[in-house]
C-alpha positions in Angstrom: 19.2 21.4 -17.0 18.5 17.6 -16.9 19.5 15.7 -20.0 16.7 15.0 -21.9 15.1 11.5 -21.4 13.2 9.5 -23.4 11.9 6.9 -21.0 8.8 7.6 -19.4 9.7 5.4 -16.3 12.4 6.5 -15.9 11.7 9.8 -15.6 8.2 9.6 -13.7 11.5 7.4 -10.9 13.2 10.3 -10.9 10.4 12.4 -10.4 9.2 10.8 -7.2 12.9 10.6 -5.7 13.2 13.9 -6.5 9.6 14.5 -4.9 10.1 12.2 -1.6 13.9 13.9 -0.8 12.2 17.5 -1.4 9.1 16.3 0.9 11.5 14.7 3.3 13.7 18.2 3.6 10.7 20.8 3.3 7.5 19.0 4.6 5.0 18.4 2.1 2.7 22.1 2.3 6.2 23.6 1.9 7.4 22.1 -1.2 5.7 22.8 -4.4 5.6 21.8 -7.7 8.7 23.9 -8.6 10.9 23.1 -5.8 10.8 19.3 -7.2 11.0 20.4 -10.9 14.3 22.5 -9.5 15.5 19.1 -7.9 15.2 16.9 -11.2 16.1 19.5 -13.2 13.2 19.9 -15.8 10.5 22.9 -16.0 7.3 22.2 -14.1 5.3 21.5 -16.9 7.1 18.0 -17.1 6.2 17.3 -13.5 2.5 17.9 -14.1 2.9 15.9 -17.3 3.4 13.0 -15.2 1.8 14.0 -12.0 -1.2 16.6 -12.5 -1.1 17.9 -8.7 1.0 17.3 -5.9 -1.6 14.9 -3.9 -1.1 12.8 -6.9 2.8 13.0 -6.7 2.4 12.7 -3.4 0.5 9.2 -3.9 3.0 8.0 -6.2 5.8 8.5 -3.9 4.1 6.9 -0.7 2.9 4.2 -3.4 6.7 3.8 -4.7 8.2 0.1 -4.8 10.2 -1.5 -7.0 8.4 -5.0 -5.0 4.8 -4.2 -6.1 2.4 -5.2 -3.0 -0.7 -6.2 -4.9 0.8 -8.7 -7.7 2.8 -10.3 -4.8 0.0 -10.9 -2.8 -2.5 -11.8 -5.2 0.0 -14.4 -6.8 0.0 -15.6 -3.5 -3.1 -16.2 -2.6 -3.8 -17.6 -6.0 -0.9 -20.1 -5.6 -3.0 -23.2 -5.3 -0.1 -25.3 -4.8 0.1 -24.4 -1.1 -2.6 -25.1 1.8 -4.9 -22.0 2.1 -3.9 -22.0 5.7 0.2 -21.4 4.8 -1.4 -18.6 2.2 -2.9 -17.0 4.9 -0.3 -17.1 7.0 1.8 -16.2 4.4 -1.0 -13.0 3.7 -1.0 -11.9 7.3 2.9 -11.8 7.4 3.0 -9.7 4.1 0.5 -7.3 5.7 3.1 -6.9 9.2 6.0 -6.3 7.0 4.2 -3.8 4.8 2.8 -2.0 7.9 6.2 -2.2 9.3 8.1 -1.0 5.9 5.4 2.2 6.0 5.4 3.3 9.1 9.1 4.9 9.7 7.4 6.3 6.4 5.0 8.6 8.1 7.3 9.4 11.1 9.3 11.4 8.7 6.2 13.0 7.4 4.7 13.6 11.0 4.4 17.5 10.7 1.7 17.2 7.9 0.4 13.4 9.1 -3.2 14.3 9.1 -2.6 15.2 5.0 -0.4 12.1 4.7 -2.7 9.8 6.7 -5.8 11.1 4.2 -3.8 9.8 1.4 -2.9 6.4 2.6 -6.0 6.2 3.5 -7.2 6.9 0.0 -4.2 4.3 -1.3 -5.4 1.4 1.6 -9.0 1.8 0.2 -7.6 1.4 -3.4 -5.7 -1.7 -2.2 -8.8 -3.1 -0.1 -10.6 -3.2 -3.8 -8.0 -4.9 -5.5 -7.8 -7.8 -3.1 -11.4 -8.2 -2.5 -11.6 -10.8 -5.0 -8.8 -12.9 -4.4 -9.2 -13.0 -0.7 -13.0 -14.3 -1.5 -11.0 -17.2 -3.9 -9.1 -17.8 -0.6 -11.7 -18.3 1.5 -13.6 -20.1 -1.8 -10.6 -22.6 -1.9 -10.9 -22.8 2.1 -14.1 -24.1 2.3 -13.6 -26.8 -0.6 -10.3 -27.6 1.7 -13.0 -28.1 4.8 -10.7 -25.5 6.7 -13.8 -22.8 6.5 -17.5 -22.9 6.8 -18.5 -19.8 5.6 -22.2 -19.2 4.0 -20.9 -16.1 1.8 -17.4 -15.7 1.0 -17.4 -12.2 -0.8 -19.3 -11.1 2.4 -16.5 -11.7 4.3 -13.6 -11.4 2.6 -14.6 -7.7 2.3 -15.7 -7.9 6.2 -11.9 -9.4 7.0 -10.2 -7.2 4.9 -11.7 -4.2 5.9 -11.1 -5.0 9.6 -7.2 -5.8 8.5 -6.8 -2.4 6.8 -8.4 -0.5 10.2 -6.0 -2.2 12.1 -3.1 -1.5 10.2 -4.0 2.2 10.8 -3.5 1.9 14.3 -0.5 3.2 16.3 0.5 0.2 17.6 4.1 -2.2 17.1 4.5 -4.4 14.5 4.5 -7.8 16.8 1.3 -6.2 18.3 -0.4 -5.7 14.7 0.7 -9.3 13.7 -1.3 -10.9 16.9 -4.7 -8.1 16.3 -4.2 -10.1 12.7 -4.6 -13.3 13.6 -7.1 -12.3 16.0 -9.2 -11.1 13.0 -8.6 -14.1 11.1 -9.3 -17.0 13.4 -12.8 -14.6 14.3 -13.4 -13.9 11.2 -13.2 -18.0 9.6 -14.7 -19.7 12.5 
């Protein structure tokens, strides 16, 4: 039995590693609840504590970074010390190296992709929300800058972001995804 720990993140860390190497060795519908406890070492109750189902453990552990995404991009694009081109620049570059950081991600995961693919989908569409407003102050400072012309900014923040996140979802290389990117951007602030 695991020694008893106090710390709740450090528990709900070991919980996903223990989650992602049982996922990893038995495919996702083949791992349950259990099989993970077995792995940490706890009963299944604590699992559930944490994580009530196994789509939401499952989340957590394709969401798992000790570099959080969203506060890194949103500070920035909020970084007004820098050109809003070199921030979008900077944006676009972030959003190739996440798409190349998740991807070997669902190789491994390729026998159940069409379960894992529903819930990155579900964790994009989360991430689309959270960046919907400071992509619009982007394109806000932008058009003070003179570098956009754009009649409503919110419009197409969501419009560029949206069209970002369906590329990202395409089976395509990482060099190929960074030029659709820029493709969408230079469309998209014309």
């Amino acid at each position: 039995m695991a020694k008893r720990i106090n710390d709740t993140k450090q528990r709900e860390k070991q919980i996903i590693q223990a989650a992602q190497k049982m996922f990893l060795k038995n495919g996702y519908f083949r791992t349950t609840i259990d099989d993970i406890a077995a792995e940490v070492g706890v009963v299944r109750g604590t699992v559930l504590h944490y994580y009530n189902s196994k789509e939401k453990l499952m989340e957590a552990v394709l969401n798992y970074d000790d570099d959080p995404f969203i506060p890194y991009i949103t500070k920035i694009i909020k970084n007004q010390d820098v050109s809003v081109t070199d921030r979008l620049n900077k944006v676009l570059e972030l959003c190739s190296e996440q798409f190349s950081n998740v991807k070997p991600q669902l190789i491994k995961y390729q026998n159940d992709y069409e379960k894992f693919r529903f819930l990155l989908d579900n964790m994009r569409l989360q991430t689309f929300y959270q960046l919907c407003e400071p992509f619009q102050q982007l394109l806000d400072d932008g058009c003070k800058e003179g570098v956009f012309s754009i009649h409503d900014t919110r419009a197409r923040a969501n419009s560029i972001l949206f069209a970002i996140f369906g590329v990202t979802s395409a089976d395509i290389s990482t060099e190929a995804l960074l030029a659709e990117l820029q493709i969408i951007i230079k469309q998209f602030t014309q």
